[in-house]
N, C-alpha and C positions, 0 to 999 in steps of 0.2 A: 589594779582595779580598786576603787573607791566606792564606799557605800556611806552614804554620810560624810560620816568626819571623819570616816574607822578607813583604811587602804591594806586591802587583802594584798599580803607577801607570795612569793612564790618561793621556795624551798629549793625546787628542781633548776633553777637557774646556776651557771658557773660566773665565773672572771673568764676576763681574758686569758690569761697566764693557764689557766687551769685548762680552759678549752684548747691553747694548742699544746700543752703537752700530752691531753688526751689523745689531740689526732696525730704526733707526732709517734708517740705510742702504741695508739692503732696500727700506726704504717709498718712500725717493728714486728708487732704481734700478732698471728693467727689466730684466730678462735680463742677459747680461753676467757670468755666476753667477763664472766665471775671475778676472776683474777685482774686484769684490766679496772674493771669499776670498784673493784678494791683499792687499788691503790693509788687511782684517781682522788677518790674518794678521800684518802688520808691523806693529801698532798694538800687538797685544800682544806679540809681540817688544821694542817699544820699553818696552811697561811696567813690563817687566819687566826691563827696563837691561840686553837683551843685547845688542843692534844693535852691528853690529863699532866699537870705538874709533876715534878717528883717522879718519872719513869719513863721508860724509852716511847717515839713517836710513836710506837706502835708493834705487835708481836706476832708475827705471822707463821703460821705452820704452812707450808704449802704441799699437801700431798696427791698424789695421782702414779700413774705407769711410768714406766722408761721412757724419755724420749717425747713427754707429752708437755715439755716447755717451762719447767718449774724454774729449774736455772735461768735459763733462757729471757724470765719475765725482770729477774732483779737486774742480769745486762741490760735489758732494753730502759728501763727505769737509768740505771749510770749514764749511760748512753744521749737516753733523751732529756738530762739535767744536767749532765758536767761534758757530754761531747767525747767519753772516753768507757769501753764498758770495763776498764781496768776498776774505774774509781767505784771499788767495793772491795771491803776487804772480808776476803774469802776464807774463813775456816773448811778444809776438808778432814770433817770427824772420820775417817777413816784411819787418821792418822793419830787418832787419839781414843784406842783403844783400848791401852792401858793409862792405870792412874795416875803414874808416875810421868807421862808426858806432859801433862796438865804444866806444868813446869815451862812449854814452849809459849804456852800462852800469858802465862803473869810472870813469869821469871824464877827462880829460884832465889828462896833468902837466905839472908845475909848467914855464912858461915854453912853455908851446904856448898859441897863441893861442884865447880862451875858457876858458879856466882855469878861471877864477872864476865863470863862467855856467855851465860844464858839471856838472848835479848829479845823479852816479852813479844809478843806479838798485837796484843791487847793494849797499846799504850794513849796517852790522849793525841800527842801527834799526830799518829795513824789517825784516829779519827778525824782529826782537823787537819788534813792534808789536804782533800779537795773543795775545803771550805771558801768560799768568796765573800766579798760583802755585800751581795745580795740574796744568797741561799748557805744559809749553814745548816746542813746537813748532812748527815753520815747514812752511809748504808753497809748494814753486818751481815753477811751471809755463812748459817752452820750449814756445808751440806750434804745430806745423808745424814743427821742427826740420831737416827737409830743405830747406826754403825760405832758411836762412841760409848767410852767407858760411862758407867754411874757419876765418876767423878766428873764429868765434865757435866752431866745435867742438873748435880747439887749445885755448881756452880755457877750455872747460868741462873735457877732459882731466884739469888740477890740481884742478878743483871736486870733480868725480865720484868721483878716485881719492886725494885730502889733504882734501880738505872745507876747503879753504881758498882765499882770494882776494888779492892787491892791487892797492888801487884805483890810481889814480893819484897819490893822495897820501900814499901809502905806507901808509897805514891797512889794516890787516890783519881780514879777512872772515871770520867761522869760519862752517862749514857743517854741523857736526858734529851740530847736532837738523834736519836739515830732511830733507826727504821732498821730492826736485828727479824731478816729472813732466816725460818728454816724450813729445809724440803729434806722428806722422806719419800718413800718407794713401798711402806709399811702395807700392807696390803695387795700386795704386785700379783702373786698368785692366786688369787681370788679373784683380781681384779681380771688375768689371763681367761680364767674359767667362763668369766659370764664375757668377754669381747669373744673369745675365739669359740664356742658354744660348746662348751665341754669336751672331754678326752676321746680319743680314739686316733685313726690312721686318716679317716674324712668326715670329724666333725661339721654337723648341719651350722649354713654359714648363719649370724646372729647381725640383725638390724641396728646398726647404731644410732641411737632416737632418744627422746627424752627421758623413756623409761629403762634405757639403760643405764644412761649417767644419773637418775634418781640410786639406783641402784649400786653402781661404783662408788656413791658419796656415803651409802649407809655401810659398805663394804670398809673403806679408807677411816672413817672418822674410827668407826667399833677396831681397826686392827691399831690407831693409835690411841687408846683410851687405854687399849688391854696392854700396850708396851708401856708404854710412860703412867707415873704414879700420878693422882689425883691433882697434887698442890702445882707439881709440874703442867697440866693440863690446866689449870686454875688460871694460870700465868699467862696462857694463851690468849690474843684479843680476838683474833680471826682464824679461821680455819677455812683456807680455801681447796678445795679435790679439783685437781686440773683433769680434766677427759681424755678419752680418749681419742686421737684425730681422726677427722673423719677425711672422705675422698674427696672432697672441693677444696679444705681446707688445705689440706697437703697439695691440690693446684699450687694454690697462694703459693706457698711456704716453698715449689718449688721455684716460681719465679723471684723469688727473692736471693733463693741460694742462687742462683745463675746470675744473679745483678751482682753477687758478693762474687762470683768467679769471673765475673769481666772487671770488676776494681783489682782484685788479685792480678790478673792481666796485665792490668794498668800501670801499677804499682810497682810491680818486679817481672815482669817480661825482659829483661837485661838489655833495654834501649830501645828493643823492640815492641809497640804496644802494638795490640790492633783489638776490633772488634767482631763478635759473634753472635748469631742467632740462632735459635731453635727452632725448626717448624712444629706443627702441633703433632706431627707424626712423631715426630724426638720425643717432644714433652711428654705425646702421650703414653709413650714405650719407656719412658724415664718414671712417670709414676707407676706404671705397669709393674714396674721391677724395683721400686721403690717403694711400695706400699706392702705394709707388714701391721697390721696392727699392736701386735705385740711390743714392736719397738720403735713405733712411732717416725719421728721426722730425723730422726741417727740414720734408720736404716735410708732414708733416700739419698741422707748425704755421700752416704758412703757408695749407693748407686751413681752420683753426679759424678762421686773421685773416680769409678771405673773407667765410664761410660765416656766422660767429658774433659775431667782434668787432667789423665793420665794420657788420651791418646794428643789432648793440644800440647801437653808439654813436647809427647815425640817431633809433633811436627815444629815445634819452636828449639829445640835441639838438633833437628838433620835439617835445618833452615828454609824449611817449604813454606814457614810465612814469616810474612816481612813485615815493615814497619809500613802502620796505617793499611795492612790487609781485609775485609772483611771475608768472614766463613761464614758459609753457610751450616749447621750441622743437620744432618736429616736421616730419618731411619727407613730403610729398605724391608719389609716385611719380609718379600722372595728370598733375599739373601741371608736376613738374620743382621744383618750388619750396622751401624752406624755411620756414615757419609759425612765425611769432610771435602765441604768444594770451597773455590775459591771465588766469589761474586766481582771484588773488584780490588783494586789494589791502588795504594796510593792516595789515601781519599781520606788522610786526616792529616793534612799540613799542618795543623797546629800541636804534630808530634815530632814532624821531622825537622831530624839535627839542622844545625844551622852547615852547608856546604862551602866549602871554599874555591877560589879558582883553581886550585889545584886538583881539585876531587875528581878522581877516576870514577864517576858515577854519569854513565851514559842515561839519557831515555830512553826507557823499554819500548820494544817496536808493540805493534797492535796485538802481532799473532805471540809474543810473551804474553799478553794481557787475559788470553783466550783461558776460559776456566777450568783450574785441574782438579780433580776429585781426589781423593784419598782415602780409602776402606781399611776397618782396621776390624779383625774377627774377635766376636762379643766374650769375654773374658765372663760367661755366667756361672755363678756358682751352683752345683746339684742342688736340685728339691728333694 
């Protein structure tokens, strides 16, 4: 827009680049909208070669509940940049809870014993391992950061606030493209109190709405201020509180995990692939038994492995489905049951093996073709 001579900017405008890793991003991520336009936001910051000098891209705290996608967001970030959610290298502080491990991270120096065994973790290498020459970037993930020794948060201090490291053998670590996630849980039992609405045997159920997650975020930040010391907070550039999931969002989140168990399928079914579907009576008995606030998008996964992954493996071990099968899966209220039928079979040639003249492989008459069910009784855990 032009006024005169003068052309009003817009600010809210991306690139291209920017706009599709956001939707590529979106497509990984549920809800979480805060966290998303975070690190949107610092992608093109970085592309733009403003990210301050002299210190890492950026310093994220990410805190919230179990299971409310903190990990979850730095894989989808590896994922929708390098194609792999390996490419991040993962510290688990749990594993450095005493001082003396600190030692797996820079190495031990020169004339301490293990010297030479000891091979840092923290190297420039590793950081430029999934480097290209079109995006050099690193991404650091501490997680559980509350879980580690004092020693290891002195030591991030020079990382967070010089972007710089030495190992043990003097070798010097630059920091200065990397993007260093940490996620805590710091506040998890507080955060419990105001989602599941206070203690008893049938707590009154609580509205998850904006005034709750106002509320989670004043909960989360005050339980990390009072753990971590000042200079260490100082160091911080962002402080994102992930929420916690609500029942649409965990819809999403479960048709996604069912799109990753039909690649699973794909992938290692042992020559055998085929495809399946859920009807909404499944899906909707699968959030049913999957929605837990307390433990968010874990706990449905773990309803999928009951419900879904464990009884197709039986039927792809006692060879009820064949290559190129499609199943239907469907939930029977009357029965309590889960339903595996068979819709059709045969109907992904662009899976099956190549046959030779020789092959003892008849065509199935009509009445083979005719659909079987398969009931398997619901493995539900006590309330």
């Amino acid at each position: 827009m032009r006024t005169g001579c003068q052309e009003v900017l817009d600010p809210s405008l991306r690139c291209d680049d920017v706009c599709q890793f956001e939707a590529a991003l979106r497509r990984k991520m549920v809800g979480q909208q805060a966290a998303v336009t975070c690190v949107v936001d610092l992608y093109q910051t970085f592309l733009a070669g403003l990210h301050p000098p002299g210190r890492p891209v950026a310093n994220l705290l990410l805190l919230g509940p179990t299971g409310s996608g903190k990990t979850r967001v730095v894989e989808a970030v590896a994922e929708t940049l390098f194609g792999d959610a390996r490419a991040v290298i993962k510290v688990d502080c749990a594993e450095f809870q005493h001082s003396h491990e600190i030692a797996k991270l820079i190495g031990s120096p020169p004339g301490y014993l293990g010297h030479r065994e000891t091979h840092p973790l923290l190297t420039q290498e590793a950081l430029s391992q999934w480097h290209t020459d079109r995006l050099r970037l690193s991404l650091l993930l501490f997680d559980e950061i509350e879980k580690a020794s004092d020693a290891l948060w002195q030591l991030l201090l020079g990382i967070l606030d010089k972007a710089t490291l030495t190992l043990g053998d003097n070798r010097r670590v630059d920091f200065s493209q990397t993007v260093i996630f940490m996620t805590s849980n710091l506040g998890a039992a507080e955060m419990d109190t105001l989602t599941l609405g206070g203690t008893g045997f049938t707590p009154p159920p609580v509205r998850i709405d904006e005034r709750l997650d106002a509320q989670v975020d004043r909960v989360a930040v005050a339980a990390a201020r009072h753990k971590f010391s000042p200079e260490f907070m100082n160091r911080i550039d962002r402080t994102v509180v992930f929420h916690t999931l609500r029942p649409e969002e965990l819809s999403a989140i479960l048709d996604i995990e069912l799109g990753l168990v039909q690649q699973r399928i794909l992938a290692s079914s042992g020559g055998h692939p085929f495809l399946f579907n859920c009807t909404r009576a499944a899906k909707g008995w699968l959030l049913e038994e999957g929605y837990n606030p307390r433990y968010g998008a874990r706990h449905l996964k773990r309803a999928i492995e009951r419900h879904v992954v464990i009884p197709l493996a039986k039927l792809i071990a006692t060879g009820q489905v064949r290559l190129g099968d499609i199943i239907r899966i469907d939930y029977t209220a009357e029965q309590g049951t889960m339903t595996f039928t068979r819709e059709a079979e045969g109907l992904a040639p662009m899976y099956r093996p190549n046959l030779t003249a020789n092959s003892a492989v008849a065509p199935r008459s009509g009445a083979a073709r005719a659909a079987r069910r398969y009931d398997f009784p619901l493995a539900v855990e006590p309330k």
